[in-house]
N, C-alpha and C positions, 0 to 999 in steps of 0.2 A: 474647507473654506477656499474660495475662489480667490486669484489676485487681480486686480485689472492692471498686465505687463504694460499696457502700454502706457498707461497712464502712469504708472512708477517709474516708466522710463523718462518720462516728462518730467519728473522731481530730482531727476539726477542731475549731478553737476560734476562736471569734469575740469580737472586741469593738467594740464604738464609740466615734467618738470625732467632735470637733466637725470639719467639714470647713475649710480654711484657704484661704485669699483672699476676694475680695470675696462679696456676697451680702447686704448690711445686716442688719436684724435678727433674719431669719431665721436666718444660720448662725451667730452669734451664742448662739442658745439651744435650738438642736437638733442632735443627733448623730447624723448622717446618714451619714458613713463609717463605711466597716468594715472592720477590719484581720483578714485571715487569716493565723493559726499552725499551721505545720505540722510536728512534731517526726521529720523521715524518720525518724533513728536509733534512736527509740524505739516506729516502724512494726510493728505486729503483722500488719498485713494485707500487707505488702509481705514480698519474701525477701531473703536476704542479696545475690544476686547484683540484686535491682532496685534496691536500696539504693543501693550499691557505684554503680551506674550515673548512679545520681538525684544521688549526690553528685560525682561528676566532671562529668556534665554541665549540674550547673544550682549550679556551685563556687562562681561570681559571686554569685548570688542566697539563697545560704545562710551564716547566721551561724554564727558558732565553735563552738557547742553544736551546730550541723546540724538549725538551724529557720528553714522557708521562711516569708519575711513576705509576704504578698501585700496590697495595699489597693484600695478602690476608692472615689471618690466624685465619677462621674459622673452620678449624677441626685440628686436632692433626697428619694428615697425609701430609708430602710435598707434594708428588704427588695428593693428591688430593685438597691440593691448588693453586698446577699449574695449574690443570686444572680449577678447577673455576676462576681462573685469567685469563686466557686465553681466557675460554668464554665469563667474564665482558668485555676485550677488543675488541675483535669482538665485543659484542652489543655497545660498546660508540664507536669504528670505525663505525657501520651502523646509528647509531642515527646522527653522526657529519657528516655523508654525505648523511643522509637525505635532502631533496627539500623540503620547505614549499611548500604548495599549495596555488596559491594567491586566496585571501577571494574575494567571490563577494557579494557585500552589498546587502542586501536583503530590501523590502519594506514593510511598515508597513499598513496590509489589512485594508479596509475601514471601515468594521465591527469591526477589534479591536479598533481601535478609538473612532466608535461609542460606544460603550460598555462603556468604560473608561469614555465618557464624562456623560455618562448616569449614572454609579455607582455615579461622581465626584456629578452632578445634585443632585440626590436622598441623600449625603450626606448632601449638604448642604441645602438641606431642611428638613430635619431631625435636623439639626444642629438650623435653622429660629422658627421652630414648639416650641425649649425649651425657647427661649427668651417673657422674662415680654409682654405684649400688650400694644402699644402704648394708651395712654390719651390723648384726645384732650382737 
């Protein structure tokens, strides 16, 4: 499945807000975080079957109206927490419409078998070897 970035880039919406924990009086008077919304449900560029998918797989991370909050505020720069935010949500959009691959059970070779019973043998004759001698 294709995404059209640019046009999801055009449904985002950003805001700022003051970053929390330490930092003295710099994070005090500058808003350097940014918080991504992202309203899947009311997604023009996405289809119903991406939708449907976005919303089961990323169920956790979406609020009750089915809007992704995303934040970031690892460096001291907005702009360049828009854009790490930006990028985080492209990879959690491509991870949640991701396809597993279905698993084909594999068989277990005749040799590993054999091995395993042969180790299991050898221990428990190892194991036979410490026990007292019977007295008749």
């Amino acid at each position: 499945m294709t995404l059209d970035y640019e046009g999801i880039r055009s449904e985002l919406t950003f805001k700022a807000a003051r970053s929390s924990g330490s930092g003295g009086q710099h994070v005090n008077k500058v808003s350097t975080k940014v918080v991504l919304y992202f309203n899947i449900a009311q997604s023009q560029f996405l289809t119903e079957e991406q939708q449907q998918l976005l919303m089961e797989a990323l169920s956790t991370r979406i609020t009750k109206k089915g809007i992704l909050m995303l934040s970031c505020s690892e460096t001291r720069s907005q702009a360049k927490n828009k854009e790490l935010v930006t990028k985080r949500f492209f990879d959690i959009l491509e991870e949640g419409l991701k396809e597993d691959k279905e698993r084909k059970p594999t068989k277990i070779p005749r040799a590993v078998k054999q091995k395993r019973l042969a180790a299991k043998r050898k221990h428990a004759e190892k194991k036979a070897q410490r026990k007292p001698p019977k007295l008749n």
